[in-house]
Every structure is written in C-alpha cells, then in structure tokens.
C-alpha positions in Angstrom: 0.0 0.0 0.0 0.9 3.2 0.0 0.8 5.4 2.7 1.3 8.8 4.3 1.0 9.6 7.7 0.2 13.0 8.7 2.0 14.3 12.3 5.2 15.2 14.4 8.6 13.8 13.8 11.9 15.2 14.0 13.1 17.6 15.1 9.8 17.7 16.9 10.1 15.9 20.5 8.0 13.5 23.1 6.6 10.2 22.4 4.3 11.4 19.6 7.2 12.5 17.5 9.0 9.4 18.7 5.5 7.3 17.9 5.2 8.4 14.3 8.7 7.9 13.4 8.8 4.2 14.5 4.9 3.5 12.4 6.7 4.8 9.6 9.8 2.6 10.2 7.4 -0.5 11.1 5.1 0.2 8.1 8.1 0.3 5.4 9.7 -2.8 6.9 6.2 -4.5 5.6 6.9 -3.6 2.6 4.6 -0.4 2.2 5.1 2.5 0.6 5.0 5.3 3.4 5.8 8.8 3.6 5.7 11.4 6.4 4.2 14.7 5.9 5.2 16.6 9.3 5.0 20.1 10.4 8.1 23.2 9.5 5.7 24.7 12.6 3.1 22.6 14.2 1.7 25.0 17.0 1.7 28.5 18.4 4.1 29.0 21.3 1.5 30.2 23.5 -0.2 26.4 23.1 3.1 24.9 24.0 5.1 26.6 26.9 8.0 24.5 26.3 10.9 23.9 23.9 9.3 22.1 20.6 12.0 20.9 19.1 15.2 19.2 19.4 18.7 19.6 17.8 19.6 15.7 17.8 17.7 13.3 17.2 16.3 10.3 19.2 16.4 6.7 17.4 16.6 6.8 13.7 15.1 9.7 11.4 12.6 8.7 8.8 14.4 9.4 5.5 10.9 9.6 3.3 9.6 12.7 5.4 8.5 16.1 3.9 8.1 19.4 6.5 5.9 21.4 4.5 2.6 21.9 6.9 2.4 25.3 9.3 -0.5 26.2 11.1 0.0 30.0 10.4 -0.6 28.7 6.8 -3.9 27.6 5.9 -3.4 27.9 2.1 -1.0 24.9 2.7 -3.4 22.8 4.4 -5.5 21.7 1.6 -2.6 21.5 -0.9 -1.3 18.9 1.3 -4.5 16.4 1.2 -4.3 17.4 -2.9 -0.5 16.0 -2.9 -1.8 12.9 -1.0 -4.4 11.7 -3.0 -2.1 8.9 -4.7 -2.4 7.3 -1.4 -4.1 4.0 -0.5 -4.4 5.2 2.8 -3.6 8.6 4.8 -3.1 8.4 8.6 -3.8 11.6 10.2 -1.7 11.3 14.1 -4.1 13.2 16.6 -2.5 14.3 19.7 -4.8 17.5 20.6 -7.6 19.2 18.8 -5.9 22.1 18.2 -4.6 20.3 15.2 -8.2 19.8 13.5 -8.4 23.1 11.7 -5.5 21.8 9.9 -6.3 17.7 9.1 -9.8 19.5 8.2 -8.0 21.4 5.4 -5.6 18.2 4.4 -9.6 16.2 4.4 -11.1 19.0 2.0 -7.7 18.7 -0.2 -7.9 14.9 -0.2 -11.4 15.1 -1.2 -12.2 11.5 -0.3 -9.3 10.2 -3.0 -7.8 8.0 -0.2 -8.8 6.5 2.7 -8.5 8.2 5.8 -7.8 6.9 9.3 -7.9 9.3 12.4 -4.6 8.0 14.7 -6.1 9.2 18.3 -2.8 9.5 20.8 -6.0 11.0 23.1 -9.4 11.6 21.3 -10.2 14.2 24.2 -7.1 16.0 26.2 -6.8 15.8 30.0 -7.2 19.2 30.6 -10.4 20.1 28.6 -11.3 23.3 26.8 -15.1 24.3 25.5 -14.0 23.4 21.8 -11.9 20.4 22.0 -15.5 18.1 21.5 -16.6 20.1 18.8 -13.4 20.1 17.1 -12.9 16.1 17.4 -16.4 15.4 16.3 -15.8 17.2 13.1 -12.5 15.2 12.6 -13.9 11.9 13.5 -17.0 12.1 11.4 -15.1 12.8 8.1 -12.5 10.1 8.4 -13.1 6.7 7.0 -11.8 5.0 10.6 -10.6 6.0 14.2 -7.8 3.8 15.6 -7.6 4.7 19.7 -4.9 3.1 22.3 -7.9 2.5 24.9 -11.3 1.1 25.4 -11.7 3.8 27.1 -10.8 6.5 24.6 -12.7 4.1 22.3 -15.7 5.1 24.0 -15.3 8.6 24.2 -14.9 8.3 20.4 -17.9 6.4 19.9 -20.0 9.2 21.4 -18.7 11.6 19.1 -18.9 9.8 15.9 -20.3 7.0 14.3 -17.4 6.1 12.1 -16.3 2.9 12.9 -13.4 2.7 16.3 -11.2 -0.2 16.3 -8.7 -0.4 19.8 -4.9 -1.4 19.8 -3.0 -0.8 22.3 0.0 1.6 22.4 3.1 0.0 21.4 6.6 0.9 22.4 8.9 3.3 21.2 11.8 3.2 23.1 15.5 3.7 23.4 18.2 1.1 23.5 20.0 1.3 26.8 23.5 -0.5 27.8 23.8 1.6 30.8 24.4 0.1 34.1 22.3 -0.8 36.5 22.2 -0.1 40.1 22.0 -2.5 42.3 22.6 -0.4 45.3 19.0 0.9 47.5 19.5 4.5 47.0 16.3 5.7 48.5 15.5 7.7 45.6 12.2 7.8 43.4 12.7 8.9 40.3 9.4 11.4 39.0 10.0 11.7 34.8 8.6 12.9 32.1 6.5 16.2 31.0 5.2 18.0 35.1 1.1 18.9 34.0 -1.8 18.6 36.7 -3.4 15.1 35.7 0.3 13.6 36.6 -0.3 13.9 40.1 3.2 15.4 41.4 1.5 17.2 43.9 0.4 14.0 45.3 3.7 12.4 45.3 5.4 16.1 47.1 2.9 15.3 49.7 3.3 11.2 50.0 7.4 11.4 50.5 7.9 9.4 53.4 11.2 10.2 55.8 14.2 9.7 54.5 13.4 9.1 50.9 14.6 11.5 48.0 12.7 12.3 45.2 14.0 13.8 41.8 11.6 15.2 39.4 13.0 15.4 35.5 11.1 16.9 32.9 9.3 19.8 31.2 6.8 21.6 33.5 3.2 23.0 31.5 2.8 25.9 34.1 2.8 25.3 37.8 6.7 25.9 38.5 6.6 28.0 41.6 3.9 26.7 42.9 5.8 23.4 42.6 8.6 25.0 44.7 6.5 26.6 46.8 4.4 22.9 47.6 8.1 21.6 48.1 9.0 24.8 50.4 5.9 24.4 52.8 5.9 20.8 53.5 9.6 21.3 53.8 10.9 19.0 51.4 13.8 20.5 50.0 17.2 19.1 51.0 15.3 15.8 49.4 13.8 17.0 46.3 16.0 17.6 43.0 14.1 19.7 40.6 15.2 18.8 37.1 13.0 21.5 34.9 13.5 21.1 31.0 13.6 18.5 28.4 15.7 15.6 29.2 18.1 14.8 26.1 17.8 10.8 25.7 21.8 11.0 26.5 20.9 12.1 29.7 18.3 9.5 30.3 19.7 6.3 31.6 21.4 8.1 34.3 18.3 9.8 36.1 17.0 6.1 36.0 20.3 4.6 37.3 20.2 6.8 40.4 16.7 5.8 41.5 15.1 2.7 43.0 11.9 3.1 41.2 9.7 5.1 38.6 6.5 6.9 40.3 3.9 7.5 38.1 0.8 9.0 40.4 -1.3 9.5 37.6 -4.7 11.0 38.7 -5.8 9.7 35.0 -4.1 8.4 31.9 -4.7 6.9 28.7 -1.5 5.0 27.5 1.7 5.6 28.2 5.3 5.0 27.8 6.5 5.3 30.8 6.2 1.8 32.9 7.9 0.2 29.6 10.8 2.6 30.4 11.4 2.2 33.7 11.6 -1.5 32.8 13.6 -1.1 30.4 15.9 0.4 32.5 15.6 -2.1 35.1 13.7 -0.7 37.5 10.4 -1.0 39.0 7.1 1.1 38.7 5.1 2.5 41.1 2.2 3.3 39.6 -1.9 4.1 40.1 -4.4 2.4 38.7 -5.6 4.5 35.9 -5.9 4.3 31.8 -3.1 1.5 30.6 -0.6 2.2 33.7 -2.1 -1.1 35.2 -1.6 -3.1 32.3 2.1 -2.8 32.5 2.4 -3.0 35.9 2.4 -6.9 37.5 1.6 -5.8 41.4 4.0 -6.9 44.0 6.2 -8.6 40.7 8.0 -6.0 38.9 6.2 -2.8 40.8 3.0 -1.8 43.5 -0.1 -0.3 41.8 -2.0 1.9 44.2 -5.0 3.7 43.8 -5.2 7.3 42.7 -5.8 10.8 44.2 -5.2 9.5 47.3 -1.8 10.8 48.9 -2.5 8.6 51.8 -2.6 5.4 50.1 0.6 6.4 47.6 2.3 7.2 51.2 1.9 3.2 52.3 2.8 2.1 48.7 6.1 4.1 48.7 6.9 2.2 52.6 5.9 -1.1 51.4 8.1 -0.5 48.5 11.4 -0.1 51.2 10.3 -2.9 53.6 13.1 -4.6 54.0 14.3 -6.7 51.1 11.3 -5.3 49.1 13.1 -2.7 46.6 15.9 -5.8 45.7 13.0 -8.2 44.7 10.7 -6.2 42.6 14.7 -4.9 40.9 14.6 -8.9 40.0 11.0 -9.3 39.0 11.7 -6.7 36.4 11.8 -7.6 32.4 13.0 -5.9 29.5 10.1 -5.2 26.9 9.8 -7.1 23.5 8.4 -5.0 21.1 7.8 -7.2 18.3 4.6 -8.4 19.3 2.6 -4.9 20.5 3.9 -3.6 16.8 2.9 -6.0 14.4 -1.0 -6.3 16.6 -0.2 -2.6 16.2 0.1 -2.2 12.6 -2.3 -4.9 12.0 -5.1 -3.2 13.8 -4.3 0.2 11.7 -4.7 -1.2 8.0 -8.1 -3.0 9.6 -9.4 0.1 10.6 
C-alpha cells in the first residue's frame, strides 16, 4: 500500500514525534510504501510553553519525510491532502484538537481520493477546553476510521462519531539502553517525564515518606513556583531535585540509574510509555491504577499499583516498596520489553481500521 502519515517527527520531540517515526519505520519494513508529511511549525508558542523541538535526534530519522505543513498557513493545508491523494491510505496522528483546523484542510484537499484513518494518541485532552468536542467530532466524522490506544478512549470516540473505532493498544517506542544498572538501595524515586496537573506530582510532594529522596525530571506545563512553593511548605527541599526542561535521551539512563523506582501517580491516563521505560531500565514502577498504567504493571512482581488521588494510600505504597528486602526483589522481577509483538498487533489493527 501506499501510505502517508500526517503528524510530528523530528526535530519535533515526546513520544508522539517518537511514535510516528517508529509506524513509519514498522510500516516500510512490511513492505509499504509510506511517507511522512510533518510540520516546519506545528503549534503557536503560547499552546506549548516549552521547547518544541530538538537539535539531535532520538532513534533513527525517517528518511521519506516532507516538513511542509504550518499552522500560520492555511493555504498549505488543503494542498497537502491534494499532494496525498495517490495514497491507498492517509493516517492523520491526533495528539490535541488544536490540530483539526488543519487535518480538516488536508480532508477538503484529499477530497475522499484515499482512505483516511484518524490516529487518536487522546481523542479528548486531560485538561479540557469548550472546543476540544466540537473540534474532534468534526474530525472523526469525516475520516473513514478512528484507531484509539484504549477502550476507554474508544468510548469517548464512539459518542462523538459514528465512524467505525477499532482499539490497539500503544506499542513501544523506546531507546536502547546499555547503561548500568544499580544494584545499590539509594532511596531515591525517580518522577519523569512532562510536570502537568493530571500527573499527580502534587500528590507524590505530599506522600514522601522520611528519609526518601525524590528527583523530578522533565518539562513543567505551568505550575513551576507553585511546585517549589508545595516543596517549600511541606519542607521537602534538602530531598527533592528539581530537574525542569527537556531531558536529552543521552541524559536519560542516568536519572534512572540513580533511583530505585519510577513513580507514576497518575490521577488519569490513557496510554503511556513510561512503565515500559522504567523496565527497560531495570527498575520497577510505582504506579496508580488508571488508563493502561495497570496493564504494564504486575503488582508486587515488577512494581506496587496503588489507587489514585489518594496521597495517603501512595504514602503506604512508597513504605511497602522499602520494607526490608522489598526494593531488591521487585529490581529482579523486572523484564525488559519485547516489542515485536505490540507492533505488528499494532500495525495490523491500523490497516483494519
């Protein structure tokens, strides 16, 4: 077949950028056609507070990849769906609906020449705004097929359109690691990844138990100083190492090194990368029961799941995590992830949909 997918590679950043890279990898090693069409600019700054891009890349750049879209250029929009129209089928990656106005221009361009599937990372975002459902429900009921990583978000897109939803879960992208591994208890909890409200580090500031360290790595949306200032009152601040900013992926086997497990205190999630990376790098998961955290998770094997919005409960989960003996066992129970079977139920599940 041949195909183009439609979204964020490099020198764009994050797992969606790091998602559509490896489909388009995975896909040509099927033997498809596939092209990228990605953004020269993909948002306005004031949408994304942090950095967008970066200046090396992580894994392997797709070679077949065109950067001609830019959301301060409508014009463009529908000449892209007019360049795609050779396509057997044209996957359009949506991670927020602020990208509709533009896959509603490539639609109009493509003028039904092609199938087109709608590639929801999240069909609705975490922190909602009074457009997002209007915005997806146009999307969803002018693309041939939705493909969501959740029954959950399956659902959500079901009562917003009546184009067929098929389900696959989120496969994963992740870097190759040779690094060391502690074996050492540190009595550090390692806190990664992009800092916004529905992550729950506010819960986590407030569950520290005695004599455990916490570093938090990663790109804060808002809430900064009064990050700090949650550290500052509950007087947490010879133990907690603020890491604000992108981490580069050179930089990444090291935060995990120094920490005895991943904490993920979600309040709610749809899927995410992030238990396959702790594993990855050998250490265990902490996480709350939410979205596809659980599915990763094997309680009391290679992490403790814990129920969420409860700083209480996440408090007793972090102590049972250092009884004695504890932290050295669940190191053990840990696997490294095989990719090779989520990708090609994956890419089947796309080309059905």
């Amino acid at each position: 077949m041949r195909i183009a997918i439609v979204g964020p590679t490099y020198p764009y950043k994050g797992g969606g950028a790091q998602h559509t890279t490896e489909l388009a990898h995975r896909l040509a090693a099927l033997g498809h056609d596939v092209v990228i069409e990605s953004w020269r600019a993909q948002y306005p700054s004031f949408l994304y507070p942090g950095e967008q891009t970066i200046s090396a890349p992580e894994g392997s750049p797709y070679p077949r990849t065109a950067r001609r879209l830019d959301w301060r250029r409508p014009d463009g929009w529908a000449g892209a769906g007019r360049r795609l129209r050779s396509a057997d089928l044209v996957v359009l990656a949506v991670l927020s609906p602020v990208q509709v106005p533009a896959y509603l221009g490539i639609l109009l361009g493509l003028a039904r020449k092609a199938k087109a599937v709608a590639l929801c990372h999240n069909v609705l975002p975490h922190e909602r705004k009074p457009y997002d459902r209007p915005l997806m429900r146009a999307l969803l009921n002018r693309v041939d097929g939705v493909l969501t990583h959740s029954e959950q978000q399956a659902a959500l897109a079901r009562g917003l359109t009546g184009t067929p939803v098929s389900v696959a879960g989120l496969p994963p992208h992740l870097p190759s690691t040779t690094a060391e591994r502690s074996t050492a208890v540190q009595r550090r909890l390692l806190f990664f990844g992009m800092v916004r409200p529905y992550k729950g580090l506010d819960l986590l500031l407030r569950a520290l138990p005695d004599g455990v360290a916490l570093t938090v790595a990663g790109e804060f949306w808002g809430g900064l100083d009064e990050t700090k200032a949650l550290i500052a009152e509950l007087g947490l601040g010879d133990r907690v190492e603020l890491r604000p900013g992108y981490v580069a992926a050179e930089d990444v086997p090291a935060l995990f090194a120094a920490a005895d497990a991943l904490v993920l205190p979600y309040r709610t999630a749809t899927a995410s990368q992030n238990v396959w990376l702790g594993h990855e790098h050998g250490v265990p998961v902490i996480a709350t029961r939410v979205g596809a955290l659980a599915d990763h998770v094997t309680d009391g094997v290679d992490g403790i799941l814990v129920e969420p919005g409860d700083a209480g409960a996440l408090r007793e989960a972090i102590e049972r995590f250092y009884a004695s003996g504890e932290p050295e066992r669940l190191r053990s129970g840990v696997k490294a992830v095989d990719p090779e079977p989520f990708w090609s139920a994956y890419t089947a599940a796309l080309l059905g949909a």
